[in-house]
C-alpha atoms as a printed R data frame, in Angstrom:
    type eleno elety resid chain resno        x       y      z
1   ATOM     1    CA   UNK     A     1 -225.698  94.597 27.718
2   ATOM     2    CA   UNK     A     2 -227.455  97.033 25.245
3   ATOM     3    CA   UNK     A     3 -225.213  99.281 23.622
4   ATOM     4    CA   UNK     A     4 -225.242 103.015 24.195
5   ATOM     5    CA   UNK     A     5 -228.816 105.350 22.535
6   ATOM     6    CA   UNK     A     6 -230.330 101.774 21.782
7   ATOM     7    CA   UNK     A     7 -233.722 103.114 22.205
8   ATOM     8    CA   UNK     A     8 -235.503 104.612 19.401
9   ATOM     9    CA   UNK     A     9 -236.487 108.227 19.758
10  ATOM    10    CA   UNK     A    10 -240.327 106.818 20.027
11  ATOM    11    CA   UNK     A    11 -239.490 104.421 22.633
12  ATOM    12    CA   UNK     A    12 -237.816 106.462 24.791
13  ATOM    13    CA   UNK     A    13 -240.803 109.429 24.777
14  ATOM    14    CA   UNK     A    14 -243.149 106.751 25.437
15  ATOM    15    CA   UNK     A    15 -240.492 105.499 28.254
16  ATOM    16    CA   UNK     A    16 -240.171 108.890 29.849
17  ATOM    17    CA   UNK     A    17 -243.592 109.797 29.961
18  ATOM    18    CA   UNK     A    18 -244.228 106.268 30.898
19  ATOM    19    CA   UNK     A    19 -241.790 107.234 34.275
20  ATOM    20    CA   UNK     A    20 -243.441 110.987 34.364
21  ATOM    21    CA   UNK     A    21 -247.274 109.368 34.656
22  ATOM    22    CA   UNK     A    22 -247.065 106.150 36.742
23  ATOM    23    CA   UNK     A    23 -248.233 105.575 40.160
24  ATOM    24    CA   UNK     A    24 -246.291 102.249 40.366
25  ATOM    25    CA   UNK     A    25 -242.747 102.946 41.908
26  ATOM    26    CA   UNK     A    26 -242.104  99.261 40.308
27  ATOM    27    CA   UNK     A    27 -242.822 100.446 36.906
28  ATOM    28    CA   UNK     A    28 -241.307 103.510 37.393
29  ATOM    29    CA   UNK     A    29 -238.379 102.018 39.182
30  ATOM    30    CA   UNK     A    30 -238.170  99.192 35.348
31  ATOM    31    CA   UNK     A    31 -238.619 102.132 33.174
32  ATOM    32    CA   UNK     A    32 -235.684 104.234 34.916
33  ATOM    33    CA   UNK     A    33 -233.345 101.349 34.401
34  ATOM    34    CA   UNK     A    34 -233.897 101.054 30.687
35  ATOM    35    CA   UNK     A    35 -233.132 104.977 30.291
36  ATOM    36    CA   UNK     A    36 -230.132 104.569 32.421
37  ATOM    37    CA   UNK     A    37 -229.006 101.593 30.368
38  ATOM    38    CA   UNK     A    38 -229.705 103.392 27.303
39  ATOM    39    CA   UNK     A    39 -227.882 106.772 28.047
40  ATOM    40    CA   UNK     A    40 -224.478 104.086 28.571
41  ATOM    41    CA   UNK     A    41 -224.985 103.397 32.660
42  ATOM    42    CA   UNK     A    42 -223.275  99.934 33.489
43  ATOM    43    CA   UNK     A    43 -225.661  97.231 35.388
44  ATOM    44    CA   UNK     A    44 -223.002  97.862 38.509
45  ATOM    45    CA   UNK     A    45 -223.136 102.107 38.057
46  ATOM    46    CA   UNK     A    46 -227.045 101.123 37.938
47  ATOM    47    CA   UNK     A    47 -227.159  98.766 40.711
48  ATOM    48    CA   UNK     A    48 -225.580 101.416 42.926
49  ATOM    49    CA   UNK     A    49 -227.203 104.594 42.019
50  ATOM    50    CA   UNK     A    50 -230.659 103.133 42.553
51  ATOM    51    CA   UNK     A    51 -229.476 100.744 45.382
52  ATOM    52    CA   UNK     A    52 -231.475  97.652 44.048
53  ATOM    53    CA   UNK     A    53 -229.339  94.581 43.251
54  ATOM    54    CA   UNK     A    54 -227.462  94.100 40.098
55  ATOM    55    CA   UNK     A    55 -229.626  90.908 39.070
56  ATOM    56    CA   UNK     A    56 -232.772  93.140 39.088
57  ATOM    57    CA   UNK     A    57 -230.840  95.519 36.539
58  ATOM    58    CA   UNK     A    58 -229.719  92.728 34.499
59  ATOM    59    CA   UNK     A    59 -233.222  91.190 34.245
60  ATOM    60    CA   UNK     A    60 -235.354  94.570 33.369
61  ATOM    61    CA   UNK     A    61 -232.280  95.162 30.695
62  ATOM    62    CA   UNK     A    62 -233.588  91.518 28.933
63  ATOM    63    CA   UNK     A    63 -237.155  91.564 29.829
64  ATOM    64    CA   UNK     A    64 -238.364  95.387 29.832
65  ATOM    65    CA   UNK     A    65 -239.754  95.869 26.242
66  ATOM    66    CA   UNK     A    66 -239.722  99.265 25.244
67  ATOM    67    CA   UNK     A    67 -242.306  98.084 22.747
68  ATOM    68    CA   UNK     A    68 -244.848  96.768 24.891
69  ATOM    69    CA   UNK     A    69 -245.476  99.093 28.089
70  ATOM    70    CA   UNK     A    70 -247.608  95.992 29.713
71  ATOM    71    CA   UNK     A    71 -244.210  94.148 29.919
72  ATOM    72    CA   UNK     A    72 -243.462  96.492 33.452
73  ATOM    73    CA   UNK     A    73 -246.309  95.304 35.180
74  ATOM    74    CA   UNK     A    74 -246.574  93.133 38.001
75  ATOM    75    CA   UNK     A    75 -248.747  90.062 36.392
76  ATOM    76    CA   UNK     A    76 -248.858  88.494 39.516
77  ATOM    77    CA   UNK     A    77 -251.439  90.669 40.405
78  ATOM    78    CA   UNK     A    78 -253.786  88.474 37.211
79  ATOM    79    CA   UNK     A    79 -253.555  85.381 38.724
80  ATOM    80    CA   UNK     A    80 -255.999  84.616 41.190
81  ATOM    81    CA   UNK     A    81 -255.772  87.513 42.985
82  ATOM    82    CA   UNK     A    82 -259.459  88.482 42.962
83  ATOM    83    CA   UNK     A    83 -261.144  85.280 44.758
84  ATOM    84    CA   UNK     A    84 -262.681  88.040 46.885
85  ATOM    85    CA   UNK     A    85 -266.293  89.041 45.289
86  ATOM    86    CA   UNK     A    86 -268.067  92.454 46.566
87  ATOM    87    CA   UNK     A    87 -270.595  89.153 47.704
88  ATOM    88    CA   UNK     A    88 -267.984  87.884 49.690
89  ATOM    89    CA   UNK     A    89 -266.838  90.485 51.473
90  ATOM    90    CA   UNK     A    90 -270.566  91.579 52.402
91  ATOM    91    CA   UNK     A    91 -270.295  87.998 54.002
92  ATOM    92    CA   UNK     A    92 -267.524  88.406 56.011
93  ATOM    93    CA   UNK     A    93 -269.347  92.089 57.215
94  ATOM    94    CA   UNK     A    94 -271.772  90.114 58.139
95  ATOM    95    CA   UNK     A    95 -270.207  87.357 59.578
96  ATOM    96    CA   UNK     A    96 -267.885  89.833 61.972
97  ATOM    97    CA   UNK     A    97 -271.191  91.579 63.253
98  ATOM    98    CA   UNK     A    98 -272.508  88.490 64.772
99  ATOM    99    CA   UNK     A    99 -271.060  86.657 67.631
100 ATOM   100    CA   UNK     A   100 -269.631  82.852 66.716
101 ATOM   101    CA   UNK     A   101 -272.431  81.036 69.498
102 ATOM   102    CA   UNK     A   102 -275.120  82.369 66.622
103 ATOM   103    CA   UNK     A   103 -273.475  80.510 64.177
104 ATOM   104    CA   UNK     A   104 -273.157  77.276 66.593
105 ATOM   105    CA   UNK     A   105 -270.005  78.237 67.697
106 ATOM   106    CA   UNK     A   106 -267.982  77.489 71.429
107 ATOM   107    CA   UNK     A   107 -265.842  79.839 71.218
108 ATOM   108    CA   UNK     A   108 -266.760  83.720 72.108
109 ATOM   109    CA   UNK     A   109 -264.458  85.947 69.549
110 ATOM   110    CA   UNK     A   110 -263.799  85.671 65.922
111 ATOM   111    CA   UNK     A   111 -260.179  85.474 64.772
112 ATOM   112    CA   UNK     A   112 -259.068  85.370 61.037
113 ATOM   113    CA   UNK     A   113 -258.224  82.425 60.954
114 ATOM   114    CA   UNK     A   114 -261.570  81.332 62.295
115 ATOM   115    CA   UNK     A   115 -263.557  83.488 59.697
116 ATOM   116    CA   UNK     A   116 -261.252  81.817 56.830
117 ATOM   117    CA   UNK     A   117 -262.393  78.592 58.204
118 ATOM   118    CA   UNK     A   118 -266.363  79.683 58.711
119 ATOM   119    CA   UNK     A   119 -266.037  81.403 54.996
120 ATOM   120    CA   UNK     A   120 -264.765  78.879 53.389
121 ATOM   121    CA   UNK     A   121 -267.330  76.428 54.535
122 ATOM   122    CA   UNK     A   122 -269.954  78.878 53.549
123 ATOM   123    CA   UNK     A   123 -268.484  80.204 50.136
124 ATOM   124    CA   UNK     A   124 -266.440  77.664 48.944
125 ATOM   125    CA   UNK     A   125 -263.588  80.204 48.579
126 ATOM   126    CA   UNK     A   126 -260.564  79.140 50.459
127 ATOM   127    CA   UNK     A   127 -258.204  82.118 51.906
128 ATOM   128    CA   UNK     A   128 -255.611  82.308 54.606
129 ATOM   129    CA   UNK     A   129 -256.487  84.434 58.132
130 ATOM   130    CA   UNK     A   130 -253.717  86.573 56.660
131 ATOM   131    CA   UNK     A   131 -255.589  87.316 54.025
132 ATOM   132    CA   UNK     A   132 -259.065  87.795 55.750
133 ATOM   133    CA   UNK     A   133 -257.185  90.180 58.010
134 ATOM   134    CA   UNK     A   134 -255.499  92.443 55.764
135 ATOM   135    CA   UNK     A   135 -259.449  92.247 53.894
136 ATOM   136    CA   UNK     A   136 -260.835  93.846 56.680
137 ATOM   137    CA   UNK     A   137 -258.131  96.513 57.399
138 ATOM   138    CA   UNK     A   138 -258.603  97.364 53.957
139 ATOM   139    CA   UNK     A   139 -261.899  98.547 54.252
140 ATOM   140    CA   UNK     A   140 -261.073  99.837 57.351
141 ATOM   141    CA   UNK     A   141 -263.713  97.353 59.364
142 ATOM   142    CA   UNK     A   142 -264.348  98.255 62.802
143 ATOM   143    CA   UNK     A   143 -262.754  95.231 64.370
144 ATOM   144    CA   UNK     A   144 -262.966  95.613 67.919
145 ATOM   145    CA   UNK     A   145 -263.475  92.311 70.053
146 ATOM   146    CA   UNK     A   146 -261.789  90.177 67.244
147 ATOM   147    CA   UNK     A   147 -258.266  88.800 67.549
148 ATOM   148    CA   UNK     A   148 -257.191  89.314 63.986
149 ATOM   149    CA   UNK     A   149 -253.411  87.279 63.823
């Protein structure tokens, strides 16, 4: 565990304003656990004051690098989280306003899962119903007559 006023003075300004300026309750949340740690908080006094578990205090104590501010943000969010293309989703808009028989289609309603399917064929991009659905509530797509699961 770090010792007691480990943080230089620098670090700590660019912590705390860091904690005062984020939108991110995560980064705020990583930040706020290096101060505590720093002003002589155990990982358990931590743990309990913040109600998050003790291993999440003893991780952001070894990974949170007061030296590099980009080491509190989520990076899962880089990976391949943007598969969806403004072309794409203009697609799917598309897709939605038409009923399935014009696109050779049986069945009468569009689910997600069913658009995943359709887009994929059609874009070569491969996503989940889950994530068509939560697509279209996020742009707040009128979405009456579909079965989104």
């Amino acid at each position: 565990m770090p010792a007691k006023n480990h943080l230089s003075q620098n670090q700590k300004q660019r912590l705390i304003k860091l904690l005062k300026e984020s939108d991110d309750n995560y980064v705020r949340e990583k930040v706020l656990i290096l101060l505590l740690i720093n002003d002589g908080k155990t990982y358990r006094e931590i743990s309990e004051f913040m109600e998050i578990a003790y291993t999440t205090v003893a991780y952001w104590s070894v990974h949170g690098d007061p030296d590099n501010l980009d080491s509190f943000l989520d990076k899962r969010s880089q990976g391949n989280f943007r598969k969806v293309t403004p072309e794409y989703e203009k697609i799917l808009i598309d897709t939605i306003a038409q009923a399935p028989a014009e696109y050779g289609y049986e069945f009468g309603r569009w689910t997600a899962a069913r658009l995943a399917t359709y887009l994929e064929k059609v874009t070569k991009i491969k996503l989940s119903g889950s994530q068509i659905s939560r697509i279209l509530h996020k742009k707040n797509t009128f979405t009456f007559g579909l079965n989104i699961v």
